[in-house]
C-alpha positions, 0 to 999 in steps of 0.5 A, spaced: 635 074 367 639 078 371 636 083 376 641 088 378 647 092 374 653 092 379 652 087 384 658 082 384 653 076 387 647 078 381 650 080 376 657 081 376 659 073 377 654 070 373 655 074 368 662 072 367 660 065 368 655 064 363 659 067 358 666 063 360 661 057 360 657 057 355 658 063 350 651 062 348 646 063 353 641 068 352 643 074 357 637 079 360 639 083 364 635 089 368 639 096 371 633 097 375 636 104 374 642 104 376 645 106 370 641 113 370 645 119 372 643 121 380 645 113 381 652 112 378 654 119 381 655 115 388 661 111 388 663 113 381 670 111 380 669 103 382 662 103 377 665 107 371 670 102 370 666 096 370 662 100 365 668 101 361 671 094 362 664 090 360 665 095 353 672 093 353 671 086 353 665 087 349 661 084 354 654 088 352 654 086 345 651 079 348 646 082 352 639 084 351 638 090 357 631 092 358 629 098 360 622 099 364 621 107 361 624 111 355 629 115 360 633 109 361 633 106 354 637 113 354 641 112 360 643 104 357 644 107 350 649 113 353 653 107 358 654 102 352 653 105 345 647 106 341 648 100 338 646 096 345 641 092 344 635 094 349 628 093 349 623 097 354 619 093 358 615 096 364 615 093 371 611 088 374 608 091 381 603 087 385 597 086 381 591 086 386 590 093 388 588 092 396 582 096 398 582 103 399 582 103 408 581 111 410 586 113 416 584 119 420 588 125 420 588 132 424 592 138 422 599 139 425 600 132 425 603 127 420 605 120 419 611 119 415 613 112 413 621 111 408 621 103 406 627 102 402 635 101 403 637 105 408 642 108 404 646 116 401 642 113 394 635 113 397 636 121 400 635 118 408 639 124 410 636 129 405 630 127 408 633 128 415 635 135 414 628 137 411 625 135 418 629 141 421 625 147 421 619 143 421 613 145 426 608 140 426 609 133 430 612 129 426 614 121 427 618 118 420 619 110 421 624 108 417 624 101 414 630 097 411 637 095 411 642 099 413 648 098 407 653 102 408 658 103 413 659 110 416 652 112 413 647 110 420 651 114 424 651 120 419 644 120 419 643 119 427 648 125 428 642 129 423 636 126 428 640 128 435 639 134 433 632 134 430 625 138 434 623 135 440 616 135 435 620 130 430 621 123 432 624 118 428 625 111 428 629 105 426 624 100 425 625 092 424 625 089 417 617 087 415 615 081 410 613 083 403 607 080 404 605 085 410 607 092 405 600 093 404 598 093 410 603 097 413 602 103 408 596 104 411 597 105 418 601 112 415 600 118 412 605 118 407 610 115 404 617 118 403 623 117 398 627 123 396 631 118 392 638 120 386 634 116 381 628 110 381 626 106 374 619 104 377 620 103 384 616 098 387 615 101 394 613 108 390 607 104 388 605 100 394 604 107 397 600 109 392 595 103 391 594 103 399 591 110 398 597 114 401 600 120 397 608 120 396 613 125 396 619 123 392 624 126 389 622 127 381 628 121 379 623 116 377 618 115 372 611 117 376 609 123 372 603 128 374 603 127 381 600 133 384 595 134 379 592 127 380 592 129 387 597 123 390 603 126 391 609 130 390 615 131 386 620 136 387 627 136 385 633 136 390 636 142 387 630 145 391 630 143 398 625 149 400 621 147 396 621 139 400 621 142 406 614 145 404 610 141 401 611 136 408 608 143 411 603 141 406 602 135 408 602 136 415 597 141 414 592 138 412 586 136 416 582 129 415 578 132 409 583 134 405 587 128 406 582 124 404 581 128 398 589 125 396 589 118 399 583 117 393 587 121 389 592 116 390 588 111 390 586 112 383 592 113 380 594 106 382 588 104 380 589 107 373 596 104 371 593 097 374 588 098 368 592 101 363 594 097 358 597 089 358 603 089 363 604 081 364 605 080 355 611 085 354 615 080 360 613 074 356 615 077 350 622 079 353 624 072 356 622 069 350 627 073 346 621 076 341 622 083 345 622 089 342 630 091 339 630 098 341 636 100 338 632 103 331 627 107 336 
């Protein structure tokens, strides 16, 4: 089971030994949304001809990818052919939904938290530069790796020049075990990220009972209707820029309104239908072959 499309240590390298070794074995391999558009327009060149060499050498015949929405059934399909071999299966977050833990709040003010890689990928300068023109006091933390070289100190150049209200800061990595709790001491959770497939820390916010604001590359749909967040496309960046206003507009009343309304939308997915029977299904090879859907 691989869990990554282009990483040489996860995938690249097994890959080619366990079809080197042992022509036979059994390949699962997970893109994590990697193969969608906004993702593999970052460093294209190097991705493209990966992509071109594994349909060359006939790579992909011998895997069964597998999708966790219909978008990337799609994305998978245009990178291979469609007669790849895929099979949709939905990501497994943590099942046990902490309990709902209200957080005061006053307008005008407004906590943000950024927990993924520090990278052009998840957006951290996108979200920088919406902080511009912003009023409110503002403290945005930002947990996670710092992977590409050259990319902090473009973000720092933006945060120099940020409003004395906005602050943001750099924080130390946390333990997997800790997220829960961490979201909960924030107001909101932040990621206008090129493109996500699940998005772990996206759900995390949510069963914590705290809203999102994301960009609309992922597959969470009906967000501000159920009143657990924001969804905006990157192309509209005022519109970004307004919803934080929103968001720091709002007085304790009205986010609590939206901390349940996230709260419950978590809620929901954990008690929608089966999510462990479709990964056992997939791992024992009798997954759904989507190439006929």
């Amino acid at each position: 089971y691989l869990n990554s499309m282009f990483s040489l240590r996860y995938t690249i390298f097994p890959l080619w030994n366990a079809r080197s070794v042992k022509p036979d074995t059994r390949i699962v391999l997970a893109p994590r949304g990697m193969l969608h558009g906004g993702a593999l327009a970052l460093k294209a060149r190097k991705k493209n001809f990966f992509l071109w060499l594994m349909r060359r050498i006939g790579a992909h015949e011998h895997i069964l990818f597998q999708a966790t929405d219909a978008q990337e059934v799609v994305d998978i399909r245009q990178a291979f052919g469609p007669g790849v071999q895929v099979t949709q299966v939905p990501n497994l977050p943590r099942l046990q939904q902490p309990d709902f833990a209200p957080l005061g709040k006053h307008a005008g003010e407004l906590r943000l938290l950024f927990l993924s890689r520090i990278s052009e990928k998840k957006g951290v300068h996108y979200l920088l530069e919406r902080l511009m023109g912003q009023t409110a006091s503002i403290q945005l933390d930002l947990y996670g790796p710092d992977e590409e070289p050259g990319y902090w100190e473009r973000c720092q150049a933006i945060i120099d020049r940020l409003p004395r209200e906005v602050r943001v800061r750099k924080c130390a990595p946390v333990l997997p075990e800790e997220i829960p709790a961490l979201m909960q001491g924030y107001h909101a959770f932040v990621m206008p990220t090129a493109g996500e497939n699940f998005g772990h820390a996206i759900f995390e916010a949510l069963a914590a009972g705290r809203p999102v604001l994301l960009s609309d590359q992922h597959p969470w749909k009906g967000l501000e209707a159920a009143k657990a967040g924001f969804s905006i496309p990157l192309e509209q960046p005022k519109d970004f820029e307004m919803a934080i206003s929103k968001l720091a507009k709002m007085d304790g009343e009205t986010f609590q309104g939206w901390a349940q309304g996230a709260y419950a939308y978590a809620a929901a997915y954990l008690g929608g239908d089966n999510l462990i029977q479709p990964v056992l299904e997939m791992l024992n090879n009798q997954g759904r072959d989507d190439r006929s859907a």
